[in-house]
N, C-alpha and C positions, 0 to 999 in steps of 0.2 A: 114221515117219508124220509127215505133215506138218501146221502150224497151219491150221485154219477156221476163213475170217474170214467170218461171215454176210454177205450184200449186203442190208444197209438202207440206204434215202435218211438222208441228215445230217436234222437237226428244222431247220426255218428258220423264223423268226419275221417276219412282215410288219409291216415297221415304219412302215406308209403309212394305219395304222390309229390313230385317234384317238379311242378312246371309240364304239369300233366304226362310226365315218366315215370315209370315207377323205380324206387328207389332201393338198393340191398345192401347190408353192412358192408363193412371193409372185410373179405376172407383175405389171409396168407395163402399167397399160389408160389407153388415151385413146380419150377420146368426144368428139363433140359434137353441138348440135341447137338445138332452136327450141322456146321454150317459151310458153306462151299463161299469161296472169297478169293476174289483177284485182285493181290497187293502190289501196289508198286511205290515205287521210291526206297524200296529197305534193302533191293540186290540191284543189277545194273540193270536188268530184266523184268518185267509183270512177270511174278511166278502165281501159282494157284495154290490154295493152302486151304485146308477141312479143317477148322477150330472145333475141335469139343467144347460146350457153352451149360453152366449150371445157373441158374435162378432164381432170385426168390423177391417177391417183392408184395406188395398190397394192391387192392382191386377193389373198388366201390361199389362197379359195374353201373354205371348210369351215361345218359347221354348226353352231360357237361361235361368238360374241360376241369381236370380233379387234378389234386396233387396228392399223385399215388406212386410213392418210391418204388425205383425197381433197382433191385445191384445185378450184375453176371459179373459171373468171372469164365474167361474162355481159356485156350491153351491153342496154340499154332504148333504141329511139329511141324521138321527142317524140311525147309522150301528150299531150291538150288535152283541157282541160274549160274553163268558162265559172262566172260568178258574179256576181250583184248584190246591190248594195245600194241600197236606195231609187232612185232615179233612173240612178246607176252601174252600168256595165256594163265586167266586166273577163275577157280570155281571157290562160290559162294554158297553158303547154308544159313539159312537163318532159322530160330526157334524162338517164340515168347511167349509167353501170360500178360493177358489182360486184362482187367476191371473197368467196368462203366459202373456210371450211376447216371442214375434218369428220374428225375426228380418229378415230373411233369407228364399226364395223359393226354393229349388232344383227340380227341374219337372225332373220325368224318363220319362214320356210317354206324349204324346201330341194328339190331333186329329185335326190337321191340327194346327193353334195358341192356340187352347185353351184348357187348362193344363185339362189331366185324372188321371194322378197318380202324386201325391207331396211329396215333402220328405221333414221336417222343426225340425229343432231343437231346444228346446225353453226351456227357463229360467222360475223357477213355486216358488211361495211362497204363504203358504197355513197357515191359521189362524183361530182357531177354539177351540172345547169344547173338550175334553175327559175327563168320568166321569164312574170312580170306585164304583160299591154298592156291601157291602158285603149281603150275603146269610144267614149270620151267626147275623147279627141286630146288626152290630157296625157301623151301619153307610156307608155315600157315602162322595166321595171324587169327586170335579169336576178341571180340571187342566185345564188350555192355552194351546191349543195344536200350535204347530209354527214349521215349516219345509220348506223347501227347497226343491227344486227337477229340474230336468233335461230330462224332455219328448222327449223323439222323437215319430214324428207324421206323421203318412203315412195316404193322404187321397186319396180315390178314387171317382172321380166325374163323372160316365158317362153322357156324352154329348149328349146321347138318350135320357137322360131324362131332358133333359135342363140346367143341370149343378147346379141344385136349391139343386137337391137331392145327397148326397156324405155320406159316409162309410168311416170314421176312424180305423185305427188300433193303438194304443198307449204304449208305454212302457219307463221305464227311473228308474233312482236310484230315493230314497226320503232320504233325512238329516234332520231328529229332529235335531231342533235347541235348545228344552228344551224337556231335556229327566228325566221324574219323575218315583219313583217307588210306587210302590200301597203293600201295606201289609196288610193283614187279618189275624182276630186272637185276644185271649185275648191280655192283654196289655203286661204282659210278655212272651207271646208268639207267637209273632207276622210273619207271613213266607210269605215271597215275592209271590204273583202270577201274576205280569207283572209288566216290566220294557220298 
């Protein structure tokens, strides 16, 4: 008589499983877009400013809390606002580049592995022009504008729509890191209209 060997399937373990998620390598995403943004503290005024924003960063795609680099760099053109002092009439322009990095993914909401809502908080340093012209014909003044800042960035990417298309929400402190004052006015009398 001869050995019987039963026919069972081997056991396999799916190892794509992570705390019952499934889990996908790291892909390289880049993105870019247009962002609508109400700045203040950089002219006397909230001005409104469309940043063009390019990106690249890494993505795990799972439903823990990953550290998945992200860089942007964006670009602000010249915002203007206006400012007086007593008799003084002074208009402002401002233009910068900025970089973030965002070391950190926190995902609230998921659709199945892959992230719908994110939460990221991220390091910004911003370098640029700000440029004072008086109203009054004594002249413009152009400064280094140099700041700092601290965004947090909530984005929403429904997965209806293949995840290409995503809605930011953003907000965070900014620190002038060179902070100048603008005075308009004869030379004797000279009165601050932004610092």
């Amino acid at each position: 008589t001869g050995d019987v060997t039963p026919d069972v399937a081997p056991l396999t373990i799916d190892t794509s499983e992570r705390r019952g998620r499934e889990v996908k390598d790291a892909d390289l995403v880049v993105r870019f877009g247009l962002q609508g943004a109400v700045q203040t503290g950089v002219t006397p005024s909230p001005v409104i400013g469309l940043p063009l924003f390019f990106e690249i960063g890494s993505e795990h795609r799972y439903a823990n809390t990953a550290f998945e680099p992200r860089a942007r760099v964006s670009w602000t053109f010249a915002a203007s606002s206006e400012a007086t002092s007593g008799p003084n009439t002074a208009s402002f322009s401002w233009m910068s580049g900025a970089i973030d990095l965002c070391p950190i993914r926190a995902p609230l909401m998921t659709y199945g592995y892959l992230p719908y809502l994110d939460l990221r908080a991220c390091g910004r340093l911003e370098v640029g022009r700000l440029v004072g012209e008086a109203e009054t014909g004594n002249g413009s003044q152009g400064r280094l504008w140099l700041a700092a800042g601290i965004p947090v960035n909530l984005r929403i990417a429904p997965q209806f729509l293949g995840g290409s298309i995503f809605v930011e929400l953003e907000a965070g402190p900014r620190f002038p890191i060179r902070r100048d004052e603008f005075l308009v006015g004869p030379t004797a009398t000279q009165s601050l209209v932004f610092r």
